[in-house]
C-alpha positions in Angstrom: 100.8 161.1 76.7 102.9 160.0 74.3 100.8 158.8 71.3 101.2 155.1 69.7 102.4 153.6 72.7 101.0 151.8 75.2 102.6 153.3 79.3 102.4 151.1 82.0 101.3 152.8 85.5 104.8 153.4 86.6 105.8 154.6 83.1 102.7 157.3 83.5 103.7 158.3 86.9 107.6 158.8 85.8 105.8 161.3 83.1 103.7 162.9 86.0 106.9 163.7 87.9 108.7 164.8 85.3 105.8 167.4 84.2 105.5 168.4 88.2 107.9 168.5 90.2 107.2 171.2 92.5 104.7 172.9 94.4 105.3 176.1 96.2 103.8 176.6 100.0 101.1 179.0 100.0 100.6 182.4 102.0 99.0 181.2 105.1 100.5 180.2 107.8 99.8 177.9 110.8 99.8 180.4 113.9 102.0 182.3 112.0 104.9 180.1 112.2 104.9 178.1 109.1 103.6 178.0 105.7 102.4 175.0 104.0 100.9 173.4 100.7 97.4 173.0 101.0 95.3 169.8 99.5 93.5 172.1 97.3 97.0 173.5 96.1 98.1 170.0 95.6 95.0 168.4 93.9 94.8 171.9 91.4 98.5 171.0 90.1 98.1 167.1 89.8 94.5 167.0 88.1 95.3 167.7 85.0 98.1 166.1 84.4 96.3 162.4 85.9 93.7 163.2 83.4 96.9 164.2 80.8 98.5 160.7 81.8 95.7 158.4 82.4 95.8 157.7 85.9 92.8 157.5 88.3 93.4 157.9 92.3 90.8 156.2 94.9 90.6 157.2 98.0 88.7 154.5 100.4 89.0 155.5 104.2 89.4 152.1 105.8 89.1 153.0 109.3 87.9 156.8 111.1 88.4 156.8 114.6 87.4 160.0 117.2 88.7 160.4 120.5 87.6 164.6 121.8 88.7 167.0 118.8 91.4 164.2 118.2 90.8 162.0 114.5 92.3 159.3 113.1 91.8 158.1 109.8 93.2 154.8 107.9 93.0 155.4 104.3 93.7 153.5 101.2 94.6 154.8 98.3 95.0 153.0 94.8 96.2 154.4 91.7 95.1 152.9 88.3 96.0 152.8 84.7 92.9 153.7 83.1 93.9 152.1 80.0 94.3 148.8 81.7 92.1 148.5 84.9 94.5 146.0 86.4 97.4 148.1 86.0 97.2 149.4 89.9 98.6 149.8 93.1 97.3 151.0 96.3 99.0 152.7 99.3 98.2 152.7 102.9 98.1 156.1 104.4 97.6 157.4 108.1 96.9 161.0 109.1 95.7 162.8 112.4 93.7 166.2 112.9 93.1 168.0 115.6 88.8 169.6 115.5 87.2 170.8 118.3 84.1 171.1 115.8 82.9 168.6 113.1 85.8 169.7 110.5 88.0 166.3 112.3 87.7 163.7 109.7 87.4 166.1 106.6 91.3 167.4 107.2 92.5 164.0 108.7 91.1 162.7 105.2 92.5 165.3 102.6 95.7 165.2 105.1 96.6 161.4 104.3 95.3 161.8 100.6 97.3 165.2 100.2 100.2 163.0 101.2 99.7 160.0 99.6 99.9 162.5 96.1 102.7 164.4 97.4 104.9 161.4 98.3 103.9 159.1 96.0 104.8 161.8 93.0 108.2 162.7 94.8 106.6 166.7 95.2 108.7 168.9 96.5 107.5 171.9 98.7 110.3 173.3 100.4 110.9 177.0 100.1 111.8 178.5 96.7 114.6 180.5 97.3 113.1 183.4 95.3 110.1 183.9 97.5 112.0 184.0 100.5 114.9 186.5 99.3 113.9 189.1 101.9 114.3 186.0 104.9 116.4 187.1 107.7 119.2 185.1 108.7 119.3 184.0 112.1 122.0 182.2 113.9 121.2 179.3 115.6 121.1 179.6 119.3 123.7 178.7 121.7 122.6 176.0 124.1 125.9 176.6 126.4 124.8 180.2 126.2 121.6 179.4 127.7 122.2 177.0 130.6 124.4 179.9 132.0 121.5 182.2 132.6 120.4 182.3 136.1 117.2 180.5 137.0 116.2 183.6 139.1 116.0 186.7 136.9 113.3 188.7 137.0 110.9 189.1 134.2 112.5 192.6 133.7 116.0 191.5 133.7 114.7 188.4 130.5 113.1 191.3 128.7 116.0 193.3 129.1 118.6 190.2 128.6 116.4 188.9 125.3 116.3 193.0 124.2 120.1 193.1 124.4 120.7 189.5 122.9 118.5 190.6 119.4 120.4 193.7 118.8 123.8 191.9 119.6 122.7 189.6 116.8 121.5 192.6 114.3 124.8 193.8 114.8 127.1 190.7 113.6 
């Protein structure tokens, strides 16, 4: 914090975001399509700079609701000044999961806080260019391309078809 001088809420979260502006997806993936930024990855980088800053974030679900592994949560979330207590916002946030177990609310919960933090700090999380230098390009596909093959191949002729189609691509 800057000493000797009294920061509004808005004046601490500018500092925030100009301390953090980035958090890099982790190595999971989700079915091994995408990567993503965890809430733990999010919550380790903003800590300690809310606690650098002065700014205190509660979470209050307002409303949970269950329907088979679907849940719904309503949260609020409010962001103080702990300097001055009446120095605050708070945001209304909405997130789903998907639990055949009892693990539901927990992610639907850390999924609306996670991007409560994330949008409400302007946290970036696309892909760093550096981590991805090895990415393949691929072209995007031709949709002409693909109402021109026949309905009626055989599985055979797709394999074959797709098989040729890759190593066209390689090729370019």
């Amino acid at each position: 914090m800057i000493p000797g001088k009294e920061l509004n809420l808005h004046q601490r979260i500018q500092g925030i975001m100009s301390d953090l502006d980035y958090i890099q997806k982790g190595d999971k993936t989700v079915n091994g399509q995408y990567r993503f930024v965890s809430h733990d990855q999010v919550t380790a980088k903003i800590h300690p700079l809310l606690v650098l800053w002065g700014v205190n974030i509660i979470p209050y679900m307002q409303s949970m609701t269950q329907e088979g592994n679907r849940t719904a949560v309503e949260m609020l979330v409010t962001f103080v000044n702990v300097d001055n207590t009446k120095d605050s916002f708070t945001s209304k946030w909405f997130a789903l999961a998907i639990d055949g177990g009892d693990k539901g609310p927990g992610k639907a919960i850390s999924y609306a806080y996670k991007y409560a933090l994330l949008k409400t700090f302007n946290l970036e999380t696309g892909e760093d260019p550096d981590f991805d230098a090895e990415a393949i390009y691929e072209p995007p596909k031709c949709l002409e391309f693909d109402s021109m093959i026949p309905d009626d191949l055989t599985e055979k002729e797709l394999k074959d078809l797709n098989t040729f189609l890759e190593h066209s691509a390689e090729k370019m």
